[in-house]
N, C-alpha and C positions, 0 to 999 in steps of 0.2 A: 287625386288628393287635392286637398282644397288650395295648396300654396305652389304646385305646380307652374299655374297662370303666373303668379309672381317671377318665379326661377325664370319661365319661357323671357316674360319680358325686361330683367334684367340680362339675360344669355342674349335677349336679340340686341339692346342698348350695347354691350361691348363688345358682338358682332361688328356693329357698325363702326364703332370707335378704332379696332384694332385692324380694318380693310382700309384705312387712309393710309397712308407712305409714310414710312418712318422719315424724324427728320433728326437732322445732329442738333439744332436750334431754334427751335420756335421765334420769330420776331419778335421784338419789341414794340408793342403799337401804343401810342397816345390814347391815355384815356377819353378825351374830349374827340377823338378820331371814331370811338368806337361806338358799335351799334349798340341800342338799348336791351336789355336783356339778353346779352352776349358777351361772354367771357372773354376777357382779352387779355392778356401777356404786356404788362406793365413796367414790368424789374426782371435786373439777372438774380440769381441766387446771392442773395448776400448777407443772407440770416443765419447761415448756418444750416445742419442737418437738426431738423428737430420737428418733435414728436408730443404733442400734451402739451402744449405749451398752452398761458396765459394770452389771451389775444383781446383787446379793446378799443375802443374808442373813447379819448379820456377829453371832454370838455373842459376840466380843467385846466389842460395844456395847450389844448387843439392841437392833439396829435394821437398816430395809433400807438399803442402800446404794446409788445411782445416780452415775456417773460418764461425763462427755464423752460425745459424739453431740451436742452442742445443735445446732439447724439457726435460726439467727437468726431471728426475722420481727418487723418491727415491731407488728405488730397482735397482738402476743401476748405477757405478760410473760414474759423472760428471765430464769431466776435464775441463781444459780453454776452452775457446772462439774461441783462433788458436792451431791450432797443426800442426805441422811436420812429415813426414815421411821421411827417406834413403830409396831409392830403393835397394831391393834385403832386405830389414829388415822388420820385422813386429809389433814392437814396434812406439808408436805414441809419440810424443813428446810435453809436454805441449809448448808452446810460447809465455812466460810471457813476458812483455814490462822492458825493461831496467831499470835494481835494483829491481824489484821486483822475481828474481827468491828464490826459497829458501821460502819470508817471503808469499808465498800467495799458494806453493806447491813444491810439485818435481816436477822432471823431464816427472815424467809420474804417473797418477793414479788421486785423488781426488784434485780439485782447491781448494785455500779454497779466491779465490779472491770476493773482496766485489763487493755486490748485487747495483739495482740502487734504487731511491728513487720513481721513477712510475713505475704503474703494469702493466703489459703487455700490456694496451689498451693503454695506455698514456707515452712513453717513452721519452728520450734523447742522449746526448750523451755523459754525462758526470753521474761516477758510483758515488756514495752515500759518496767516499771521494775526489771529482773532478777532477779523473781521464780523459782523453779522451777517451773515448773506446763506443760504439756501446751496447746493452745489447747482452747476445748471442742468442738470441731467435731471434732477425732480419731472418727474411724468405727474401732470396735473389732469388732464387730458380735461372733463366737467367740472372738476372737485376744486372751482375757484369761484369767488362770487367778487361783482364787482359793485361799488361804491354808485350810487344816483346821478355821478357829475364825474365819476372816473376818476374820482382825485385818489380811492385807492382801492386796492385789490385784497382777498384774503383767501386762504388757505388752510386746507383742513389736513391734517397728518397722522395719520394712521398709524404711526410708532411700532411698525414691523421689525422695523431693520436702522433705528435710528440709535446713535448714541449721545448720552447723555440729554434723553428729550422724551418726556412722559407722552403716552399713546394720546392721540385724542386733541391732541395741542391746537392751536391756530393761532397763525401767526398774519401779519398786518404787513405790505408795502406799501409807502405814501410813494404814489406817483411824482409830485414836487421834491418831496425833499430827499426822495432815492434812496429811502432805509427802511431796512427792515425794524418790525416789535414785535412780543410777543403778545396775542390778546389773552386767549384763555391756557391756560398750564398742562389742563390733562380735563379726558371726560370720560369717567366712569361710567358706562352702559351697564344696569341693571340685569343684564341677563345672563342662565345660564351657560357658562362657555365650558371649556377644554380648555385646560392651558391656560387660563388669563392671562396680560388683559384682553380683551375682547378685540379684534384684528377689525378693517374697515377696509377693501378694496371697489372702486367700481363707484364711490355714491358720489353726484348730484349735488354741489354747493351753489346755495340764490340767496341773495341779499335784497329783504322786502322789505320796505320802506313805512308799511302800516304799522306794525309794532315794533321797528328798529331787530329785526332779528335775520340770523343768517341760517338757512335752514338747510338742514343735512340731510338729503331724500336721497331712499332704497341703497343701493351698494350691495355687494356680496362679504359677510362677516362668515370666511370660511370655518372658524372652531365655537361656530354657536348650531346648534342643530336648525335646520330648515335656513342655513345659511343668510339671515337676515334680522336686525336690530330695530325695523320700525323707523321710522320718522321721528326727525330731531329738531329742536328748535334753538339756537343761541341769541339771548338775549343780550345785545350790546350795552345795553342801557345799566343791566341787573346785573353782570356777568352770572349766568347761569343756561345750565342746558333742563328744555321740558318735553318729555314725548308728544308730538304729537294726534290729538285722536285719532280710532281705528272705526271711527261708526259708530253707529246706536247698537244698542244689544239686540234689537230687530235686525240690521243688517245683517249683523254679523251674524246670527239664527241663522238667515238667510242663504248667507255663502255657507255656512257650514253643510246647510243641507243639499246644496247641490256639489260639495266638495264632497258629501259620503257615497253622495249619487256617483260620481266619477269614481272614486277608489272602489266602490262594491263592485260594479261595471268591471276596472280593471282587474279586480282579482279574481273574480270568474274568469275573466279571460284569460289570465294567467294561469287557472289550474285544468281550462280547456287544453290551452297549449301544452302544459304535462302530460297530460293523459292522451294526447294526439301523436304525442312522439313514442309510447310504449310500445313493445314489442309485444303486442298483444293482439286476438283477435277482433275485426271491428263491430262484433255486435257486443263484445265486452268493456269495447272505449264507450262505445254509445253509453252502455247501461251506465255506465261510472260518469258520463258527463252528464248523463238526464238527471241522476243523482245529486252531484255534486257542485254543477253548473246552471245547469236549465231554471231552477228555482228565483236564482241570486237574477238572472239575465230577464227573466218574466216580470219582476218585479219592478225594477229598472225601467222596463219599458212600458208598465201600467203604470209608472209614475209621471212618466215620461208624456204619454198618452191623454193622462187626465192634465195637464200641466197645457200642450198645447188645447184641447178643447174647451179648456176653462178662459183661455184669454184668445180663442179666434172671433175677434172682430177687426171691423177695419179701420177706426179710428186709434191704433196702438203708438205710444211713443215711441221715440226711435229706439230707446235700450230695449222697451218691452220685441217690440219688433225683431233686434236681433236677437235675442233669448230666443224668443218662439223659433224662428227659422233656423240656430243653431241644431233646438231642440227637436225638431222634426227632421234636420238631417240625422240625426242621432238614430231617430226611431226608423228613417229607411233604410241606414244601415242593419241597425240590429235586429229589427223583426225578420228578413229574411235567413238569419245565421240561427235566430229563437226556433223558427221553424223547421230549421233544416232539423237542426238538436231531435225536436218532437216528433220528428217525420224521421229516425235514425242514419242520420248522416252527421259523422267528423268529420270535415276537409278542411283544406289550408286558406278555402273562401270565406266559411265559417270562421276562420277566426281572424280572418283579414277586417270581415264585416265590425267581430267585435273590436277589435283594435281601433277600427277609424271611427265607431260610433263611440270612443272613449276619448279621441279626440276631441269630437264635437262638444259632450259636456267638459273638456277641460277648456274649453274656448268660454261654457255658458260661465263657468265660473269664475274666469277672468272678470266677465261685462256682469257678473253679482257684488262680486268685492267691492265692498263701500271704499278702500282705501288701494290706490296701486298694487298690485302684486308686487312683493321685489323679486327686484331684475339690475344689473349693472349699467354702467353707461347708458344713464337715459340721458336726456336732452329737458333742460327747465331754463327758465328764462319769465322774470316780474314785466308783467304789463301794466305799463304805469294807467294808460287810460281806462282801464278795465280793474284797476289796482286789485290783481289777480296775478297766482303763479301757474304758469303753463307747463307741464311734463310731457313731453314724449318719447316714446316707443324705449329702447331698451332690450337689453340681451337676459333670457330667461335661462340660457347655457343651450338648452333642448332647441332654442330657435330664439330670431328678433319677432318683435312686436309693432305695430305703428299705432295705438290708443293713443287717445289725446285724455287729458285729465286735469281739471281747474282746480286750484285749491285757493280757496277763499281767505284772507287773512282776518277780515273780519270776525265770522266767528268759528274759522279754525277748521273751516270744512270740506270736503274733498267731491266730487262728482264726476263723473267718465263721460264723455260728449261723444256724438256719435254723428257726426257730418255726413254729407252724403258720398263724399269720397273723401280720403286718405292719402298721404305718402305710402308711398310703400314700407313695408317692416323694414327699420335699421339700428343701429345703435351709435353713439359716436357722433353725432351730428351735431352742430351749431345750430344753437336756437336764439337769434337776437330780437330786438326793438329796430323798428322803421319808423323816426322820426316823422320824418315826411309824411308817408302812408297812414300810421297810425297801425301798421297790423306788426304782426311777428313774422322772419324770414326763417325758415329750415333750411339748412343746408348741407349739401352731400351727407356723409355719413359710412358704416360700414354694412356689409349684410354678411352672413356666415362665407366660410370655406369650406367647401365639400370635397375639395380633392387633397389629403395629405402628403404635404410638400416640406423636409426637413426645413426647419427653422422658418418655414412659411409665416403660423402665425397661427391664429384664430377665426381672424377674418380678409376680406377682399374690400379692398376700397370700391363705393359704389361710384358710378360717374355722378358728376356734380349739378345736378337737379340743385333748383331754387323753387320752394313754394311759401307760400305766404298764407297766414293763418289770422284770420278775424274773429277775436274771443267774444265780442258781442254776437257776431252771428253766426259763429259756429261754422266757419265756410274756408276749406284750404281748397289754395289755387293755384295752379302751378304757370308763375313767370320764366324760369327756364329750364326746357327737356333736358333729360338725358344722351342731347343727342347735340351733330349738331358737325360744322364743320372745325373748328378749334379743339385742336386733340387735349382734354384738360379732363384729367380724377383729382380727386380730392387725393390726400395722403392720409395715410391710415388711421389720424386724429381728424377729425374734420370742424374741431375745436380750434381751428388754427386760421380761424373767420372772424372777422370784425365789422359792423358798416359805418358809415361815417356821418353827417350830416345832415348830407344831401341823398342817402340812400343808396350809396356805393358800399357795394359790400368786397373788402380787399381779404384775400387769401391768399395761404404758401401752399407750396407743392414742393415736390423734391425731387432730385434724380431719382428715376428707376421707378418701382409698380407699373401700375397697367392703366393708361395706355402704351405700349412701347418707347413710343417718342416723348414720353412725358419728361419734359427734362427742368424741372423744378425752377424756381424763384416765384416771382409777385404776383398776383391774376388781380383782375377785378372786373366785378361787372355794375353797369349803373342800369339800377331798376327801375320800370315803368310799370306801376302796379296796376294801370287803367291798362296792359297787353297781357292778357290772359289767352294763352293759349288754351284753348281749350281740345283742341282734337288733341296736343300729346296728354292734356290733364285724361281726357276719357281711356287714353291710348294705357298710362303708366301707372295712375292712381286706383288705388286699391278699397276694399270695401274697409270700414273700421271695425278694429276689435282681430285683425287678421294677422297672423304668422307663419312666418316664411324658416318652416321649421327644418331640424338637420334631416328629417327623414325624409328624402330623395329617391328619386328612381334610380337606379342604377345606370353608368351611362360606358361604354367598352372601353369608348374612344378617351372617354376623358377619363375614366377610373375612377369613379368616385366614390367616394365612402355610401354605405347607405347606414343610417341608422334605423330604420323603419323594420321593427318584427312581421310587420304584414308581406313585407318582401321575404322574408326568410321565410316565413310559413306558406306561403305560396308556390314553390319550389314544389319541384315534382315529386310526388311520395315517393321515400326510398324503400327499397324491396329486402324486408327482416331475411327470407329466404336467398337472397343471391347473396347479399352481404356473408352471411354463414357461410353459401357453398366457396366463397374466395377465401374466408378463414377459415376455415379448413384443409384448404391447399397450402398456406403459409408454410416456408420451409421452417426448417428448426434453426434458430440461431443464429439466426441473421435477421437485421432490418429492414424491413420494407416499405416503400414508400406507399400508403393508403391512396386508391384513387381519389382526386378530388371531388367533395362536394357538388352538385350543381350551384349553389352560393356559399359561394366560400366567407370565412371572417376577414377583415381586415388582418394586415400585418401586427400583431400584438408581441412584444417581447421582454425581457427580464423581469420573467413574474412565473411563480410555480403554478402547476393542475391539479386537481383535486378530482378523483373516484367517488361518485358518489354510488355505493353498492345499492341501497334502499331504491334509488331510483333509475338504474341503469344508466348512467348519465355522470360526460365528462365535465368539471367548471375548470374557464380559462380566463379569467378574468387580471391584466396588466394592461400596461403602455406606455406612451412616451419616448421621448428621449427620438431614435431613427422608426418611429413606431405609431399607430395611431392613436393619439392621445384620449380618448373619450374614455368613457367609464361604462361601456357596452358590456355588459355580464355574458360573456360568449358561453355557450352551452352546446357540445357535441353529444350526439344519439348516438355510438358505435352501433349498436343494432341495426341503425336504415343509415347511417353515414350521413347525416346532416347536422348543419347546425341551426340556432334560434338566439335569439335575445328578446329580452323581456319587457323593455320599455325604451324610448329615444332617448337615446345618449347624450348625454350632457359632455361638454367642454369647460369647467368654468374657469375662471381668471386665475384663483390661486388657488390651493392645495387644500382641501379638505371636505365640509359639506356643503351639498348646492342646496335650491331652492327646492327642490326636491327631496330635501333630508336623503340623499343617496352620500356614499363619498364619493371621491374621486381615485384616479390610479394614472393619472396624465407624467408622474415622473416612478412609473415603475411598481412593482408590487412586490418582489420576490418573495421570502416566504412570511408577506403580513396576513395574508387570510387560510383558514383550513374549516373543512366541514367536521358538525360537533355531531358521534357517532353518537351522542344521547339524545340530546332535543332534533337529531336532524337536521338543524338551521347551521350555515357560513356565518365565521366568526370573524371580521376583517379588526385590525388593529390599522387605524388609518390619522389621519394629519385633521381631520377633524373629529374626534375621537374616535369610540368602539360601534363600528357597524357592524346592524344582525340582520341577517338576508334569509328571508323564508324563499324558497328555490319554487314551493309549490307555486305563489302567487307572486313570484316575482319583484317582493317590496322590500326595500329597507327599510330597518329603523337604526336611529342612531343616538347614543347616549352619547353622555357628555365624560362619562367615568373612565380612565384608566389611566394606574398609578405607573405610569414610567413615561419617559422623553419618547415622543412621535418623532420617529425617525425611521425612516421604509430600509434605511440601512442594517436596522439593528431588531426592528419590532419580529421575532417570531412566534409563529404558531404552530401548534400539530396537534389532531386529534387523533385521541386515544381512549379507549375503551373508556376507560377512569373519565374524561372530560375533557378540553381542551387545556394542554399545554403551551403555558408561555416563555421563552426564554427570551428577553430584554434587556440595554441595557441598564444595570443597576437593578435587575425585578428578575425572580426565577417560581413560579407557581402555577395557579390555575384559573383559568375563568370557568363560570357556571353560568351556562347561557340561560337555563329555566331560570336561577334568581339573578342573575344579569349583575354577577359581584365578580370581582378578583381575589383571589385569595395567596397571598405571599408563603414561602416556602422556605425554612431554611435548610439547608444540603449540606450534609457535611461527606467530609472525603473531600476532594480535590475538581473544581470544576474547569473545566477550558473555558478558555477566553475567547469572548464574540473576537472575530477578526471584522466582520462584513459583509454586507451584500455578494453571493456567490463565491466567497471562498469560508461561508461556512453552514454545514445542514446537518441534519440530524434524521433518522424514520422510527418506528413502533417494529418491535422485533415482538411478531403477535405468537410463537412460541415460546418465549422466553419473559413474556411481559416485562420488556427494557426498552428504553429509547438508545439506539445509538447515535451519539454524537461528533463529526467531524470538524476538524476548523483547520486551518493553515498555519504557519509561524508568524506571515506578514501576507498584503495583498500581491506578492511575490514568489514567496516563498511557501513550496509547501509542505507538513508537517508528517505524515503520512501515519499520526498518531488517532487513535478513536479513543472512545471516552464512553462507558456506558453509566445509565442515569437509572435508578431504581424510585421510580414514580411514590410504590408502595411505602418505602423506608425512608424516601430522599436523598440517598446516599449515592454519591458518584465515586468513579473510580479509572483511571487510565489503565488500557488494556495495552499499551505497550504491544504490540502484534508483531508478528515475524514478518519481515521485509518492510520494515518500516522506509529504512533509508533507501530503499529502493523500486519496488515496485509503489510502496506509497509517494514516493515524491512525484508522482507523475499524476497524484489527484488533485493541483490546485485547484480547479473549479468542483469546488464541496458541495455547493448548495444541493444536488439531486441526487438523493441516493436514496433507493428501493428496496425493501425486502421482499425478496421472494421466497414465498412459503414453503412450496415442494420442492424447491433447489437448494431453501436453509438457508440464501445467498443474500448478499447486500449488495447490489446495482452501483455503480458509481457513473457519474455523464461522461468519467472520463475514457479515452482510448489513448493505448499504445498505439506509435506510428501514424500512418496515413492515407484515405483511399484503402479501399479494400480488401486490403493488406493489414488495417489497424485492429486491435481486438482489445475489447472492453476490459476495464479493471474494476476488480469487485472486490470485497470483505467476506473469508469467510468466518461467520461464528464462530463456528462448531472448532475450528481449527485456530481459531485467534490471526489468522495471516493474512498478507493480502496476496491476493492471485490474477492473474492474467487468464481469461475466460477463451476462450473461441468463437464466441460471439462477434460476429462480423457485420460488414456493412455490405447492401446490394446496390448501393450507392454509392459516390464516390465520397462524401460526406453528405453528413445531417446539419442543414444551413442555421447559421443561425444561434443563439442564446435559446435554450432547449429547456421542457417541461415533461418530466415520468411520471407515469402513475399505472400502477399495477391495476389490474382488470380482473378480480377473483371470478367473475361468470364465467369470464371464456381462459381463465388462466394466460391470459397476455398481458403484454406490456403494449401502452400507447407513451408516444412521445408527440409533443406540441410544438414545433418547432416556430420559430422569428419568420420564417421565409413561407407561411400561410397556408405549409403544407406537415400534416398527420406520420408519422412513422407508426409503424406497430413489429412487436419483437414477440416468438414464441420461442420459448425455453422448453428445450427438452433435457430433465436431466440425466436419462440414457445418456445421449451423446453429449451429454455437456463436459470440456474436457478443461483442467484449472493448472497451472503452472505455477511455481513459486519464485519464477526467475523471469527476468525481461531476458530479450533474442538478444543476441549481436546487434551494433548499428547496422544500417546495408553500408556496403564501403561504398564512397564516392565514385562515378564515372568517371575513368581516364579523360584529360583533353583530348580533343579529336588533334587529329597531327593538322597542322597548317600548311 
């Protein structure tokens, strides 16, 4: 895979980093002591713990400037909000707002300035004695643009979680006079959203100097579909916001047609991989992929074909240049997977080949885009001498990037540069002015996190590389490796960089990440732009236009997520017949744990499974929370016992749709998605609106429509015969996924009340054509009441069942309950007792009661926040369990035996005699 080389040679840079000795205290060394282009440990920590913060060089004052990101901790002194530095000094300076110095702290050491009156989630901008000030916990991380002469800073607010503060705002600090203003009030974006107003995480604030405007590049706008609002301009002069341009309508032609190129490409490959997993024999996959595949993939690569031979010559510009070579690796992948097809072979090569040749055009179409692709946390920064804006690289969710891209202020125009090497793909990175030099510095930065570590994060600080970038000549250079003997990473914002002057570029760090001994305060290093290293520049820097995506090899030792379908499909074929002969030994009535896959999914939990009958195939699609956060569409074959996903899993920053119009599932899914038994298509109710997932080819789409509050707590689904059912709160009806409406429902009779996430579910009673529905009294308490729903009439009604107050109070966890057909029976996840001894509690119809089944475990438990779904082919139950591992259950109703009563406690064990 093409980013491999990248991985190897960050994995060998923090090799080297992490075999030094730990130490309790890195020294303190003199600046004027230190080598050139060598980091050195300056200051102790006296900033505080902070993260996003505002960081500059303000000629105005002739000092550095640090603003907001504080991350509170007791065990560490807290100063103000702003601080100062003198260059050449290593004491911070608190930067109390006019008359309050003295009554709220010193000059340096513990604030003692007043808190605000909301908590972190819900803020403002006025402190608890109406103060003006921002709290300092504001994560700015790029989305701050600073002033010509530093005299001041601005800020753009995205109005999530702000009170009393329209979305969109931006506000003014005067570095002199230490206050805050408001500039603009609110900025309405123009576009379709979910939920207005239009949300902005992740974008890119620059302040250029040609037309007086501060310009708001890419971000992730989770509730607009394809999660992105375009390019913004604010004019200071005018107060006004202008989009803008996206290219000539040739460009854009342009991209278009290699972006259809890429999706044609991938959805062939997506309905290869369907029809690869059937329980079918292989001269009837073939026929079905020559059919339904082979066409779409031929064309593709005659386009593909005349594309490189119409521009093989050798005087090509650099973009043209990397087109072609993208495009030819495209065509070596995929002509040997074209031919396997025509020559009658499915295998897991074949669709490896298509997968990585779909790669390649998603790269050609990057280097087509007249305008950036959005992406979050990019890196921009105005070059005064080139009076030009510099953007680089950036988080696409699916992986970083490291493109470089000019944008002209003169006449408002954009172009992607193509040097002969690169940084490496990252996001996060400081991107400044070098006075002295005349070029621009990059600094550290993040790259992805491949191994899911609770409350880890997203990404891994990269070590702290310096390169410098020459906007007339197009040339990055790398002044300091990632290597090196001074144990020094950047911290997780690598915005938290300034230079000064004289070309000293001063940095924080923090206790703890990686390196070990990294033990936070001041770094700085003084650059010598005439020392170019060049064996680490050939050693680390990368081609342009390159991404260092989440799809990874799999690694034993380090456990890493893979996102990469090529790796799933590659996996040894599973055997339709031995699979059978093990189900069919299955005891009756009891759980058994399924052997494992040879590539198993990640850890995924609090989220339901969906049967999909039509295609033999289980959907496991959650995460989050102790769980892998990605939005990987896991898909199990009980037939050959494998699994697949369909495209590289995205991570994105906040909750809803990526750049990829997919959603996300990064804080759980339980029951927001089900498959619609009419059109076939998953119907998800998700945080950036309604997503419809075709299973054959793998793709979402995503609308902007649905009438109720996104909240993964409350949004349910179920499909039923009639269409998908939604029950929400404040919303009771249907969605029709062919005309892609909701339709509200009014129900009379008596309905229960949502309680919540897993203590309340509902299933399709397909003799009876009813939904039955369960809830609890409180997320405590549970009800042991059911509730049937007549879809036909609307009419609800409380079935009041025998044993309510007793075998039912032992079902607080509602959400998973199954009908099963030939047993008449309704599933509950719950169990009486414990270990092998416990036996499942069920509803039955027929009898209105709840009963204690004899269904048992051959396990000692089933780990984990768990997922049912009934199997009508082989009349089984599968469970999905949190702990990565499959249950499957065969009901027999011969011996299925029901009780209307719970057992005795067991009585306690005597104390042993002492």
């Amino acid at each position: 895979m093409r980013t491999m080389t990248i991985i190897a040679i960050l994995a060998s840079a923090a090799a080297t980093a992490l075999a030094q000795p730990d130490k309790a205290m890195l020294p303190v060394t003199k600046l004027a002591d230190a080598q050139p282009n060598v980091w050195a440990r300056v200051g102790d920590l006296q900033t505080g713990l902070r993260d996003g913060s505002a960081m500059f060089y303000s000629e105005a004052i002739g000092r550095f400037v640090l603003a907001q990101g504080l991350n509170y901790n007791a065990k560490i002194v807290t100063p103000y909000d702003v601080q100062t530095l003198e260059p050449g000094k290593v004491e911070w300076q608190n930067a109390f707002p006019p008359g309050k110095e003295g009554a709220w702290g010193g000059p340096t050491g513990q604030a003692k300035a007043p808190g605000f009156p909301h908590s972190n989630n819900y803020w403002g901008f006025k402190d608890k004695e109406g103060n003006i000030r921002p709290p300092g916990g504001l994560d700015l991380n790029n989305g701050y643009a600073v002033a010509p002469d530093g005299s001041a800073f601005y800020i753009y607010v995205r109005g999530v979680t702000l009170v009393g503060i329209k979305p969109g705002c931006i506000w003014r600090y005067d570095v002199k006079e230490r206050t805050w203003s408001q500039v603009c009030e609110s900025h309405e974006i123009d576009v379709p959203a979910f939920s207005p107003p239009v949300e902005l995480t992740g974008a890119s604030l620059v302040y250029e100097p040609v037309n007086d405007e501060l310009l708001l590049l890419c971000g992730q706008a989770p509730n607009v579909p394809g999660a992105s609002v375009g390019n913004w301009a604010y004019s200071l002069k005018n107060k006004t916001w202008a989009r803008l341009p996206d290219g000539s309508d040739a460009q854009r032609k342009d991209y278009q047609t290699w972006l259809s190129r890429q999706h044609r490409l991938e959805d062939a490959t997506g309905r290869a991989r369907s029809i690869y997993y059937l329980d079918l024999p292989a001269d009837q996959k073939v026929a079905r992929a020559t059919k339904e595949v082979l066409p779409d993939v031929q064309a593709v690569l005659g386009e593909l074909k005349k594309f490189v031979d119409a521009t093989a010559v050798d005087d090509l510009a650099p973009r043209e240049w990397a087109m072609v070579a993208r495009a030819k690796r495209a065509v070596e992948l995929a002509a040997p997977a074209a031919k396997a097809l025509a020559d009658g072979q499915l295998t897991g090569d074949v669709l490896a080949g298509l997968t990585r040749a779909g790669y390649e055009l998603e790269t050609v179409a990057r280097i087509v885009s007249p305008v950036p692709l959005p992406r979050a946390n990019a890196s921009a920064c105005y070059d005064p001498a080139a009076k030009v804006v510099v953007l680089f690289g950036g988080d696409r969710f699916d992986g970083v990037l490291n493109d470089t891209w000019v944008y002209n202020p003169a006449d408002r125009s954009w172009k992607q540069r193509f040097p002969k090497v690169a940084p490496a793909p990252r996001a996060r990175a400081a991107l400044m002015v070098l006075p002295k030099a005349g070029r621009l510095a990059l600094v550290g930065g993040v790259t992805l996190n491949h191994k899911f570590i609770y409350f880890s994060g997203l990404y891994q600080a990269m070590p702290a590389d310096v390169w410098t970038y020459d906007v007339k000549g197009d040339a990055w250079s790398l002044l300091v490796p990632p290597t090196g003997e001074v144990g020094f990473a950047m911290p997780q914002d690598s915005s938290m960089s300034a230079v000064g002057p004289d070309d000293t570029i001063v940095s924080l760090s923090r206790p703890g990440g990686w390196p070990r001994h990294w033990d936070g305060g001041t770094w700085a290093v003084k650059l010598d732009a005439s020392k170019v290293d060049a064996e680490a520049e050939a050693k680390f820097g990368c081609p342009p236009a390159s991404k260092t995506s989440r799809a990874v090899t799999y690694d034993q030792a380090k456990d890493n997520l893979v996102y990469d379908p090529a790796w799933y499909d590659q996996a040894e074929p599973g055997d339709p017949a031995a699979v059978k002969a093990w189900a069919d030994k299955l005891p009756a009535n009891t759980w058994v744990v399924v052997p494992s896959a040879p590539r198993q999914a990640p850890q995924s939990e609090w989220g339901t499974a969906i049967f999909d009958a039509g295609r033999d195939r289980i959907y496991y699609w959650t995460g989050g929370h102790m769980s892998d956060p990605s939005n990987a569409f896991h898909t199990y074959y009980p037939a050959v016992n494998r699994w697949s996903i369909p495209y590289v899993a995205e991570i994105p920053l906040a909750k809803g749709s990526t750049f990829q119009s997919r959603p996300d599932c990064k804080n759980h899914t339980y029951l927001n998605y089900t498959l619609d038994p009419v059109t076939k298509l998953v119907v998800a109710a998700t945080y950036g609106g309604t997503g419809i997932y075709d299973p054959d080819t793998g793709r979402w789409t995503m609308l902007t429509d649905m009438p109720f509050k996104a909240s993964h707590y409350t949004m349910n689904l179920f499909g039923t015969p009639r269409g998908v059912l939604v029950w929400a709160e404040g919303f009771i009806g249907t969605f029709d996924a062919a005309a892609r409406k909701y339709t509200p429902a009014k129900v009379g009779g008596q309905m229960p009340g949502y309680i919540g996430a897993d203590r309340s579910g509902a299933c399709w009673d397909s003799k009876r054509n009813v939904m039955w529905m369960f809830t609890a009294k409180s997320f405590t308490e549970a009800s042991g009441q059911v509730w049937k729903l007549d879809i036909d009439k609307w009419q609800a009604e409380p079935m009041n069942p025998a044993n309510m107050e007793t075998v039912g109070k032992s079902t607080l966890y509602a959400r998973e309950n199954t009908y099963l057909p030939k047993a008449d029976l309704v599933l509950t996840k719950g169990f009486y007792g414990r270990g092998q001894t416990a036996r499942q509690i069920a509803w039955d119809p027929a009898g209105n009661r709840w009963v204690l089944t004899n269904i048992r475990l051959a396990v000692e438990r089933i780990a984990g926040p768990v997922a049912m779904v009934y199997d009508p082919i082989r009349d089984l139950l599968w469970c999905m369990a949190g702990s990565r591992q499959v249950y499957v259950l065969r009901v027999d109703p011969k011996t299925l035996e029901l009780s209307d009563s719970l057992p005795p406690p067991v009585a306690p064990k005597p104390d042993a005699p002492k």
